[in-house]
NUDOVO-80834 format. One line per field, with one value per residue: chain; residue number from 1; z negated, y, x negated of N, C-alpha, C, O in turn; residue in three letters. Coordinates in nm, 2 decimals, decimal comma. Atoms other than C-alpha are relative to their C-alpha. Example, Ala and Ser with C-alpha at 12.3 -4.5 7.8 and 13.67 -1.06 7.14 Angstrom:
<nodes>
mol <- [A | A]
seq <- [1 | 2]
nw <- [0,00 | 0,00]
nv <- [-0,12 | -0,11]
nu <- [-0,09 | 0,09]
caw <- [-0,78 | -0,71]
cav <- [-0,45 | -0,11]
cau <- [-1,23 | -1,37]
cw <- [0,00 | -0,08]
cv <- [0,12 | 0,11]
cu <- [-0,09 | 0,08]
ow <- [-0,07 | -0,09]
ov <- [0,12 | 0,22]
ou <- [-0,19 | 0,03]
type <- [ALA | SER]
</nodes>
This chain:
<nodes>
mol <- [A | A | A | A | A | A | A | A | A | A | A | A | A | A | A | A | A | A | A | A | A | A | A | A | A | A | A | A | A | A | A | A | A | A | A | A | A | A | A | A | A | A | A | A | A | A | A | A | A | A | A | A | A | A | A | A | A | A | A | A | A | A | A | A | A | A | A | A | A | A | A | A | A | A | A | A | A | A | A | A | A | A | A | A | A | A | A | A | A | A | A | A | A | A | A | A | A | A | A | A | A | A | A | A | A | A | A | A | A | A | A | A | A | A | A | A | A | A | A | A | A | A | A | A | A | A | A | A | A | A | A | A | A | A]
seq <- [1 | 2 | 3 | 4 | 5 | 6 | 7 | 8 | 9 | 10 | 11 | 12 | 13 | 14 | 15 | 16 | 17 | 18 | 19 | 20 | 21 | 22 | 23 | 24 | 25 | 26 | 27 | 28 | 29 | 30 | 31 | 32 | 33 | 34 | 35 | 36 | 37 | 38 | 39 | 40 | 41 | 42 | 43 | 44 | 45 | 46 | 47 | 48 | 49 | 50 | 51 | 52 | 53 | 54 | 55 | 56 | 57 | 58 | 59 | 60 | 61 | 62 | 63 | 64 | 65 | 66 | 67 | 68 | 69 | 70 | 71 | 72 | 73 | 74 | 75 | 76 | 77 | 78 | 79 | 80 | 81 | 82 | 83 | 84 | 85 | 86 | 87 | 88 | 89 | 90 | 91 | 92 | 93 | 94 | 95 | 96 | 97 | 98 | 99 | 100 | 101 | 102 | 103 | 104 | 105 | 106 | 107 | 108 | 109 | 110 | 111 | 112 | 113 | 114 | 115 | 116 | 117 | 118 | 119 | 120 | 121 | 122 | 123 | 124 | 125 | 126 | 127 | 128 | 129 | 130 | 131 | 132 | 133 | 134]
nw <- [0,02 | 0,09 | 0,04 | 0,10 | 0,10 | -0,02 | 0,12 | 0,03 | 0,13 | -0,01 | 0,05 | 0,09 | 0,06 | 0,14 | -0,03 | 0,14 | -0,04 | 0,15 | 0,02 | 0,01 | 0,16 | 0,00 | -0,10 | 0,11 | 0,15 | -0,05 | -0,03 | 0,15 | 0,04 | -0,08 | -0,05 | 0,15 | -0,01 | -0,13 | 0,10 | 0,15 | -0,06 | 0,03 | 0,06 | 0,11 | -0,01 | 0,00 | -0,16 | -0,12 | 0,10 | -0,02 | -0,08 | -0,03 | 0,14 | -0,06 | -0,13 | -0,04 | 0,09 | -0,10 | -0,06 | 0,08 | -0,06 | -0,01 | -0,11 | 0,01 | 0,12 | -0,07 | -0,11 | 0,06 | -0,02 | -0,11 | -0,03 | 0,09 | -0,01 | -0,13 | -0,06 | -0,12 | -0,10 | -0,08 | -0,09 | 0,08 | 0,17 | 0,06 | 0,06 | 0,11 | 0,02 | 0,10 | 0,08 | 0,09 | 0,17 | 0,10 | 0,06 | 0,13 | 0,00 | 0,06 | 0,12 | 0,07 | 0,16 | 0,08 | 0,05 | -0,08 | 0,07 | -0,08 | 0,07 | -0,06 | -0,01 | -0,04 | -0,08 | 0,02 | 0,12 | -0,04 | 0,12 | 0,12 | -0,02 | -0,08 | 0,02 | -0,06 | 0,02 | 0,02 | -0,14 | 0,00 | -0,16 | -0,02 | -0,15 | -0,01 | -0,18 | -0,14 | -0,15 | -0,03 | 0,06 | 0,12 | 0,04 | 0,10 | 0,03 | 0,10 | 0,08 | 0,12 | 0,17 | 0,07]
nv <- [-0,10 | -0,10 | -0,14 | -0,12 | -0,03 | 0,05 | 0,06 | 0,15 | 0,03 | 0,17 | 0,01 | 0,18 | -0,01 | 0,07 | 0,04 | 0,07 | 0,03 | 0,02 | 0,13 | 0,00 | -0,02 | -0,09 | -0,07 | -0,06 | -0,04 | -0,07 | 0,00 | 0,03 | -0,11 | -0,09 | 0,05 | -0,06 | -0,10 | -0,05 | 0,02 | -0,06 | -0,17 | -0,12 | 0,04 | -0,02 | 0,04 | 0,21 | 0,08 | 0,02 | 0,08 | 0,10 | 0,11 | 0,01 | 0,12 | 0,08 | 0,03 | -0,01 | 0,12 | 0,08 | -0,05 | 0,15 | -0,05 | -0,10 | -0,04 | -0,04 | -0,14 | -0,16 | -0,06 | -0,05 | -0,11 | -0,04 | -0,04 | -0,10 | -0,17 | -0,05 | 0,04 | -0,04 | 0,07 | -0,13 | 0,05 | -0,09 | 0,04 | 0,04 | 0,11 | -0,08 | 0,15 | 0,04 | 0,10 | 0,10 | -0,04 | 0,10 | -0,06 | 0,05 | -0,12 | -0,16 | -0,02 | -0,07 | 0,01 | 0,00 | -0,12 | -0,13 | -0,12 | -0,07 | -0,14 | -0,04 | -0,13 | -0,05 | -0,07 | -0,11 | -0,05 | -0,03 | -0,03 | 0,10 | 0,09 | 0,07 | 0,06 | 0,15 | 0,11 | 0,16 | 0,07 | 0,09 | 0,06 | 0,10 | 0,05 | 0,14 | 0,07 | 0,08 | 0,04 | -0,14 | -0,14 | -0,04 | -0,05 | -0,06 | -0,08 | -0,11 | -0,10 | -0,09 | 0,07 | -0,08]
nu <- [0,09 | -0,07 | 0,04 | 0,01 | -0,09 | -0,16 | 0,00 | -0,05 | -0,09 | -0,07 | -0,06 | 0,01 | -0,15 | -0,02 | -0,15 | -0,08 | -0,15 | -0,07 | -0,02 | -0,14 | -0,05 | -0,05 | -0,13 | -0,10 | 0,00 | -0,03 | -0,15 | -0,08 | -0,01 | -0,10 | -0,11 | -0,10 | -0,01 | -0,10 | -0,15 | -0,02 | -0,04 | 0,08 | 0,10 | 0,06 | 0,14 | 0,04 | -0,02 | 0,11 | 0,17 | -0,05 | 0,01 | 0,12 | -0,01 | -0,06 | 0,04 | 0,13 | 0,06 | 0,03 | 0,12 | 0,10 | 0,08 | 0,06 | -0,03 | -0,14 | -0,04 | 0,06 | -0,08 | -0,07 | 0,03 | 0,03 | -0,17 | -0,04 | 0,10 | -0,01 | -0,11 | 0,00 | 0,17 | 0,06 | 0,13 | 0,08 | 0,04 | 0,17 | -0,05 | 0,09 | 0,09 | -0,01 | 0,09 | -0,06 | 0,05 | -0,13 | -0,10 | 0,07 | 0,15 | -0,06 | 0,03 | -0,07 | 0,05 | -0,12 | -0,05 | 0,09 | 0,02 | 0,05 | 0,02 | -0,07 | -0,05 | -0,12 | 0,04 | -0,03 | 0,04 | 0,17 | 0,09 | 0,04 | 0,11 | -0,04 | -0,08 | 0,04 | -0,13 | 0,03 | -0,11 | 0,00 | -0,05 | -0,06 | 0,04 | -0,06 | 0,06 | -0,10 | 0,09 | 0,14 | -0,10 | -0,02 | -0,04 | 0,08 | -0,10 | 0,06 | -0,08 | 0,08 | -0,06 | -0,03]
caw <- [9,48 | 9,17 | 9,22 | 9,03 | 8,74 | 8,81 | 8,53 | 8,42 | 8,15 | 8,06 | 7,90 | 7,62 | 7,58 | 7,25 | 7,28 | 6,94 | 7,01 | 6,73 | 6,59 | 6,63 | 6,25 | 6,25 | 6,55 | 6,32 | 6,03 | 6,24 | 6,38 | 6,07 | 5,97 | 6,23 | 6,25 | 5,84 | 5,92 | 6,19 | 5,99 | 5,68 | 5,76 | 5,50 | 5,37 | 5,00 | 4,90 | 4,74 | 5,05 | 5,26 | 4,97 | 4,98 | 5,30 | 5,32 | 5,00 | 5,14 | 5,44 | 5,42 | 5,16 | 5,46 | 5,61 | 5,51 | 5,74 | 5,74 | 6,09 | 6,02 | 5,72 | 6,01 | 6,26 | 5,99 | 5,93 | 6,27 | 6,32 | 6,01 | 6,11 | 6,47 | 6,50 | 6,81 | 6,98 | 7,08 | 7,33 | 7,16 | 6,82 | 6,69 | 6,52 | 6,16 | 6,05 | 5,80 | 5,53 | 5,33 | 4,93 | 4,65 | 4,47 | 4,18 | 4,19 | 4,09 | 3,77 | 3,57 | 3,24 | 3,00 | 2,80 | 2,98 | 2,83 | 3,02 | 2,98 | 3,10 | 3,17 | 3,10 | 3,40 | 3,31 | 3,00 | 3,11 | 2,76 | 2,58 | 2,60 | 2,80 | 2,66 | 2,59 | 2,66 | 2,60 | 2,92 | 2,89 | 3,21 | 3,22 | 3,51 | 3,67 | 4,01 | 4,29 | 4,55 | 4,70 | 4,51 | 4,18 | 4,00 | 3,72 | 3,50 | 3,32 | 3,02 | 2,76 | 2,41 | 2,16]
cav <- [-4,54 | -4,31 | -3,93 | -3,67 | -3,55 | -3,82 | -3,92 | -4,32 | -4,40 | -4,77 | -4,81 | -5,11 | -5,20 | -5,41 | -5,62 | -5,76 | -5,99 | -6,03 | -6,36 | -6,49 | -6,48 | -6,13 | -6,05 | -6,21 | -6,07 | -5,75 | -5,85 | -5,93 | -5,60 | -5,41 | -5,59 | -5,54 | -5,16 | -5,14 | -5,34 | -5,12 | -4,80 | -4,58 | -4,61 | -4,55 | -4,54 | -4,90 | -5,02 | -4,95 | -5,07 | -5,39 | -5,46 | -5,40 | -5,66 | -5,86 | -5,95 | -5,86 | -6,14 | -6,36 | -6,16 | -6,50 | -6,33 | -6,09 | -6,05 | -6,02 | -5,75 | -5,51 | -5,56 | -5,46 | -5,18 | -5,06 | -5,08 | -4,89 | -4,57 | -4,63 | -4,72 | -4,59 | -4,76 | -4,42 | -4,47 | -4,20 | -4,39 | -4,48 | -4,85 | -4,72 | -4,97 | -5,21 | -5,38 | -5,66 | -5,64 | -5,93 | -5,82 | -5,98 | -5,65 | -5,41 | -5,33 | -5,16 | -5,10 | -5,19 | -4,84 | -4,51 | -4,18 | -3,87 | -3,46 | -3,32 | -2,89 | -2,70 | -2,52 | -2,24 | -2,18 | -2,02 | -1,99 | -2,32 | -2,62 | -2,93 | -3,19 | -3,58 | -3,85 | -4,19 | -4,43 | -4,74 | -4,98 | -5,25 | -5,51 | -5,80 | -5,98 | -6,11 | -6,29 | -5,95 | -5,71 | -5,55 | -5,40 | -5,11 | -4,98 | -4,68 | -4,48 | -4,25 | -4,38 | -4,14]
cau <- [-3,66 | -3,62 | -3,58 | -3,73 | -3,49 | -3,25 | -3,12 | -3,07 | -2,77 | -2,73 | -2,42 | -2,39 | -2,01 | -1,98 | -1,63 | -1,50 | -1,25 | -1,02 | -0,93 | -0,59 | -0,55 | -0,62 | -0,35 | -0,11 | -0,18 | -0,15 | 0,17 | 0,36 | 0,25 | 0,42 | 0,69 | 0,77 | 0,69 | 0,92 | 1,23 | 1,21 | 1,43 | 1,26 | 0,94 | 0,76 | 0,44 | 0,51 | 0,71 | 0,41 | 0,12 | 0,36 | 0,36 | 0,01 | -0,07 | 0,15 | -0,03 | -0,38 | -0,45 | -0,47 | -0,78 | -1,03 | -1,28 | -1,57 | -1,47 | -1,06 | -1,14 | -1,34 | -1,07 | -0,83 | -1,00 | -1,06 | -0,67 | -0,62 | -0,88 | -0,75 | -0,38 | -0,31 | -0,65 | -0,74 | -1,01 | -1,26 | -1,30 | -1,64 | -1,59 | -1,77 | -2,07 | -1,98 | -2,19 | -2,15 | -2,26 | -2,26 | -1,98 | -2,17 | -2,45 | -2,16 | -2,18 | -1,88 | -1,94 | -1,66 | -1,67 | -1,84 | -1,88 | -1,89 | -1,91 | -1,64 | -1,54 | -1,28 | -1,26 | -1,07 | -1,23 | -1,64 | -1,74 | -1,68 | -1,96 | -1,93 | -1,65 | -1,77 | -1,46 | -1,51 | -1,31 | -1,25 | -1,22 | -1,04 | -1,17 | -0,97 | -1,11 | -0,89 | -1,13 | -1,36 | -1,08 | -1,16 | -0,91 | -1,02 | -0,77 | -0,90 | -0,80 | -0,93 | -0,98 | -0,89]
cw <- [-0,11 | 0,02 | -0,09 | -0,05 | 0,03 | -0,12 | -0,04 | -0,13 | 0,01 | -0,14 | -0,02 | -0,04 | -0,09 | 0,00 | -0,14 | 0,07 | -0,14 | -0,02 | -0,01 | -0,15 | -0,06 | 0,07 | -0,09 | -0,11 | 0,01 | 0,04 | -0,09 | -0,07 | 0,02 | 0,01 | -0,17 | -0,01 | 0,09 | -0,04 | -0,12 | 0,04 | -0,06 | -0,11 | -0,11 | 0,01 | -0,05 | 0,09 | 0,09 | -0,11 | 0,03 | 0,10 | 0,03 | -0,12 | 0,06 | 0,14 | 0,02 | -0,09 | 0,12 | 0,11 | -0,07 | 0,06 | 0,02 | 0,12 | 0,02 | -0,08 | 0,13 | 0,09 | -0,03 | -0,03 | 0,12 | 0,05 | -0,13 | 0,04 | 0,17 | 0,06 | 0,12 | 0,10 | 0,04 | 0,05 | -0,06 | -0,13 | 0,01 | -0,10 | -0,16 | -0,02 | -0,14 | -0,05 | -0,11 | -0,16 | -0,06 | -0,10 | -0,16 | -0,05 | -0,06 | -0,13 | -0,05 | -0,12 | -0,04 | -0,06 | 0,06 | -0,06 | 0,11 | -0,03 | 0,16 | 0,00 | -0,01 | 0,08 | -0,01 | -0,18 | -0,01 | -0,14 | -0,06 | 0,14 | 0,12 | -0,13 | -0,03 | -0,02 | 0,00 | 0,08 | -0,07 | 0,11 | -0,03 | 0,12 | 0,01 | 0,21 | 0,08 | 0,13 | -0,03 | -0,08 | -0,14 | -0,04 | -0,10 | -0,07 | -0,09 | -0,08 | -0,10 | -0,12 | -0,06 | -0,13]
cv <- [0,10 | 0,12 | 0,05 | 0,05 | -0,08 | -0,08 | -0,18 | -0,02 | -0,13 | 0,03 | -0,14 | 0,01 | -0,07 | -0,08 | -0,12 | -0,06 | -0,04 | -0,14 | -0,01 | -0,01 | 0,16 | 0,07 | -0,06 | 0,08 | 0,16 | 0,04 | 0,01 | 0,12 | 0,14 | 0,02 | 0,06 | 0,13 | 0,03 | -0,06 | 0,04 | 0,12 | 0,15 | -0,04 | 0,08 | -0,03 | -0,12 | -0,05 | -0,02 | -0,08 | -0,15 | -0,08 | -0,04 | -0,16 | -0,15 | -0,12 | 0,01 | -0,12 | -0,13 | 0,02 | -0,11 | 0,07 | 0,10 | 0,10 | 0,06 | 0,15 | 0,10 | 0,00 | 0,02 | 0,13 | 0,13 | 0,03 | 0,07 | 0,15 | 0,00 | -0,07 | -0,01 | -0,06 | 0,12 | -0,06 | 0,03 | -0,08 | -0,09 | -0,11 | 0,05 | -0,14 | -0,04 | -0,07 | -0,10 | -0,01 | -0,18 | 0,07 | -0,03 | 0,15 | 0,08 | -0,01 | 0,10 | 0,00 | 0,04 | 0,19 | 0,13 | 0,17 | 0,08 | 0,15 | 0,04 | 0,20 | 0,04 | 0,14 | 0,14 | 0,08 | -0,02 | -0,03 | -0,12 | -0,14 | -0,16 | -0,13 | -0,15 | -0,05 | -0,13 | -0,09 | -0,15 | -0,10 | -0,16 | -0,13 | -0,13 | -0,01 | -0,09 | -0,04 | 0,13 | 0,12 | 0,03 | 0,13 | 0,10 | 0,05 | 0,05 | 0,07 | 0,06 | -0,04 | 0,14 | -0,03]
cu <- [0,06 | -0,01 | -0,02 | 0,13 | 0,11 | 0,04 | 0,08 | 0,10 | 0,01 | 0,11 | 0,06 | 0,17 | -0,01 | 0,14 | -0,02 | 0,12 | 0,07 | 0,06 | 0,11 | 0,09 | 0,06 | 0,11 | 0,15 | 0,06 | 0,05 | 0,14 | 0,09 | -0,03 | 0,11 | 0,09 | 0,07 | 0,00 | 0,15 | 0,16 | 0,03 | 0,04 | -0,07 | -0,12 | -0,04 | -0,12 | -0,02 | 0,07 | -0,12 | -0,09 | 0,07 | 0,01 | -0,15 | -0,08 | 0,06 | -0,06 | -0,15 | -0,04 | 0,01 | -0,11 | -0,09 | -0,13 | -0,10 | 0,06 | 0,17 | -0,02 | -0,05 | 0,08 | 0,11 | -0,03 | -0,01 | 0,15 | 0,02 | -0,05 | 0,07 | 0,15 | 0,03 | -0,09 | -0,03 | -0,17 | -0,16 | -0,05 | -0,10 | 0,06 | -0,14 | -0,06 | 0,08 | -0,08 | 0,07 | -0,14 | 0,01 | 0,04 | -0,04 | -0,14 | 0,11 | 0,01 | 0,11 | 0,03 | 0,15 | 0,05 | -0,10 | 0,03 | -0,06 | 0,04 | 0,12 | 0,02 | 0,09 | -0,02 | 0,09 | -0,04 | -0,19 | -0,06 | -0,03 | -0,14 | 0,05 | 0,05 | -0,02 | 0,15 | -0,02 | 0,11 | -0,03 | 0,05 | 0,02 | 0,02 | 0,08 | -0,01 | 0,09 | -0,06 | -0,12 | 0,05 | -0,03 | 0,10 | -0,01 | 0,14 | -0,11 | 0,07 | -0,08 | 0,04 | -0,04 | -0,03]
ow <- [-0,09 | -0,03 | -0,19 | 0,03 | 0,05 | -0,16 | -0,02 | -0,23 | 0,11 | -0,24 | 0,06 | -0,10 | -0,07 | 0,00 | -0,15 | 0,13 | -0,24 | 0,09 | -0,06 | -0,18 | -0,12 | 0,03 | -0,12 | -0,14 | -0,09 | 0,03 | -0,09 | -0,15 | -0,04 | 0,03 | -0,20 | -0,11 | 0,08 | -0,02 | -0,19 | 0,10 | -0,01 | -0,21 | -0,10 | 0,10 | -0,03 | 0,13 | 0,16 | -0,08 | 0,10 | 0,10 | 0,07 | -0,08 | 0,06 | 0,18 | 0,12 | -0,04 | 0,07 | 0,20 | -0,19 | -0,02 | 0,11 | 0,11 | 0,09 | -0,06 | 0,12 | 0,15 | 0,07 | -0,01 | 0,10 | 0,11 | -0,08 | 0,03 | 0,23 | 0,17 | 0,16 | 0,22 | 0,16 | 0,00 | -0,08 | -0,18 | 0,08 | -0,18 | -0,13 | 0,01 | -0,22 | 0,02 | -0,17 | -0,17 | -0,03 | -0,18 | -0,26 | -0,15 | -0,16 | -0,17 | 0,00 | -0,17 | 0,00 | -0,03 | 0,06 | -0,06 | 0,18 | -0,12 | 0,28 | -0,10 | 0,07 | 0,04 | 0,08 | -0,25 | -0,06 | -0,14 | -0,11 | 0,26 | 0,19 | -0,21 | 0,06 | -0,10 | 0,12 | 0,05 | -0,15 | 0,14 | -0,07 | 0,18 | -0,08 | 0,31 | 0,05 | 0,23 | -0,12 | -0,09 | -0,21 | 0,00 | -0,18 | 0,00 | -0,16 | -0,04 | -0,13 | -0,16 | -0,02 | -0,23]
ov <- [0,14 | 0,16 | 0,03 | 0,07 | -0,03 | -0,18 | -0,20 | -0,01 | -0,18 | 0,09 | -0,22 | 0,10 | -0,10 | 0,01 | -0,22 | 0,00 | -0,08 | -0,19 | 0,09 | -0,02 | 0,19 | 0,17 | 0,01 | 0,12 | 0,21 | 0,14 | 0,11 | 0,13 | 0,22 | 0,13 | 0,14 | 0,16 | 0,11 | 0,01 | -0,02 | 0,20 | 0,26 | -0,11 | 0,20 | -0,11 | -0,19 | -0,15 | -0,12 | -0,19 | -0,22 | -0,20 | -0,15 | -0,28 | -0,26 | -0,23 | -0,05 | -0,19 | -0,24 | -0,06 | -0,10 | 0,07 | 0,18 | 0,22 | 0,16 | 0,25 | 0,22 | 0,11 | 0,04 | 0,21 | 0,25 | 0,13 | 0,14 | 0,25 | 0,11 | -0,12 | -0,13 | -0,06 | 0,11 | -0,12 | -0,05 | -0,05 | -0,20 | -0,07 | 0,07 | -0,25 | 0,03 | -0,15 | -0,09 | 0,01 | -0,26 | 0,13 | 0,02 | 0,14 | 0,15 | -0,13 | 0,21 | -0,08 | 0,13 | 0,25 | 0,10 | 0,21 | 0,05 | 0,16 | 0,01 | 0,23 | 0,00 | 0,24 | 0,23 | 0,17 | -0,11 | -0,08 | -0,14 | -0,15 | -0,16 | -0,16 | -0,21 | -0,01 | -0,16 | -0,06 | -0,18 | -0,09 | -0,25 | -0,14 | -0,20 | 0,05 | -0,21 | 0,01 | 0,15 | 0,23 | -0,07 | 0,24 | 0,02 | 0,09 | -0,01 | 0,11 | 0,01 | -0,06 | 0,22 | 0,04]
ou <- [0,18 | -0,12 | 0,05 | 0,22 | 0,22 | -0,02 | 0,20 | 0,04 | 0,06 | 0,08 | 0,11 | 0,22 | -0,13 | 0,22 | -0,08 | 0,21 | 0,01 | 0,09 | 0,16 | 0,21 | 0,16 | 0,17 | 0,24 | 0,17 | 0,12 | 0,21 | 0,16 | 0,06 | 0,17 | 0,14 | 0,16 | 0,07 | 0,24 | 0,26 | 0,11 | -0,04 | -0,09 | -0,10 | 0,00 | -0,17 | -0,11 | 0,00 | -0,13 | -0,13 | 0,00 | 0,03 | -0,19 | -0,10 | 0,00 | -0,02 | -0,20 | -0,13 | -0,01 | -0,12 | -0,09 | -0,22 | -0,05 | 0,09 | 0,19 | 0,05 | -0,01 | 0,08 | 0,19 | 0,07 | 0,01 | 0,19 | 0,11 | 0,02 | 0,07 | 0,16 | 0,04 | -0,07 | -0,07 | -0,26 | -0,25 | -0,16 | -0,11 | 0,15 | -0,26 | -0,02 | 0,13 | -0,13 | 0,18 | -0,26 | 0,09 | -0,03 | 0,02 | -0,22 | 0,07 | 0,03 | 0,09 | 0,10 | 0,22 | 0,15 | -0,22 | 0,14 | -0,15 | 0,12 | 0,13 | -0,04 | 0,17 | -0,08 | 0,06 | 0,01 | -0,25 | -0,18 | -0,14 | -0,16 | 0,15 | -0,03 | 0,02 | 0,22 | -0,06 | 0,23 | -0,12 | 0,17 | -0,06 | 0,13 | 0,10 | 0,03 | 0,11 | -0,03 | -0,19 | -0,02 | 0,01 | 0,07 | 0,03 | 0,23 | -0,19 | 0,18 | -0,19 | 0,15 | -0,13 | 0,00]
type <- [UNK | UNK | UNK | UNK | UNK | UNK | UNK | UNK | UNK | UNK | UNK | UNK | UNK | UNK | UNK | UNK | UNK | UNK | UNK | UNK | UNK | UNK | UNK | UNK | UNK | UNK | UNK | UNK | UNK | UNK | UNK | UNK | UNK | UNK | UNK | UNK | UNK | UNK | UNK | UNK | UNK | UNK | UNK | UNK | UNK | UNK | UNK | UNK | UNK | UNK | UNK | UNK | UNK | UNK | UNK | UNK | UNK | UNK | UNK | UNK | UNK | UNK | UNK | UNK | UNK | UNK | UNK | UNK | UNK | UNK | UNK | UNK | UNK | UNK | UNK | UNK | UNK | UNK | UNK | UNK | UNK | UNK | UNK | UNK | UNK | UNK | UNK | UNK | UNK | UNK | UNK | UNK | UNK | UNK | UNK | UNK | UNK | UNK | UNK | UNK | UNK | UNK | UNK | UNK | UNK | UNK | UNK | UNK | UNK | UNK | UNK | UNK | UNK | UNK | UNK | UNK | UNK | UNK | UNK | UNK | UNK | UNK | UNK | UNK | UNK | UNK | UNK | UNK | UNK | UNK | UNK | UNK | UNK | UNK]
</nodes>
């Protein structure tokens, strides 16, 4: 029998199990965190590089993620949605022109700079290098 104001909660657990590829890939992470006495921002990009190129998986890259935003496993953490794109829609235009400000200077007009991007594809990875032509 249901009482008046009583209130019903169903609660949906969701359980991702992670693939034994990603628990490597994870481990081997740790482990080269944990035998490097002092870290850099290219010691760490390196180990990371190093190791994620074996994520093959829609499913490995979100439970790489999920261990990145949630180290710790903190109990609290909201698994963020992920989408999948074709990487063939992006569009990065070789040369780009854009108005720039000089922000400490109110009076003068807005600035055009001409970029130039430099694209090179690694699997789902694009690379951009940008520079100002002159």
């Amino acid at each position: 029998m249901v009482r008046p104001f009583e209130r019903h909660v169903q609660i949906v657990y969701i359980i991702t199990k992670m693939s034994e590829n990603f628990l490597r890939v994870k481990r081997d992470i740790l482990r080269d965190m944990k035998e490097t006495s002092q870290h850099t921002q290219e010691s760490w990009a390196n180990i990371m590089l190093k190791h994620t190129q074996y994520l093959e998986t829609v499913e490995d890259q979100n439970s790489f993620w999920n261990f990145i935003l949630n180290p710790t496993d903190e109990r609290g953490y909201v698994n963020p949605t992920f989408t999948t794109y074709n990487s063939d829609d992006v569009v990065v235009e070789s040369i780009q022109k854009l108005s720039v400000y000089d922000k400490d200077d109110e009076k003068s007009g807005p600035i055009e700079i001409t970029l130039e991007n430099e694209k090179q594809r690694d699997g789902l990875t694009m690379y951009i290098k940008t520079k100002q032509v002159v």
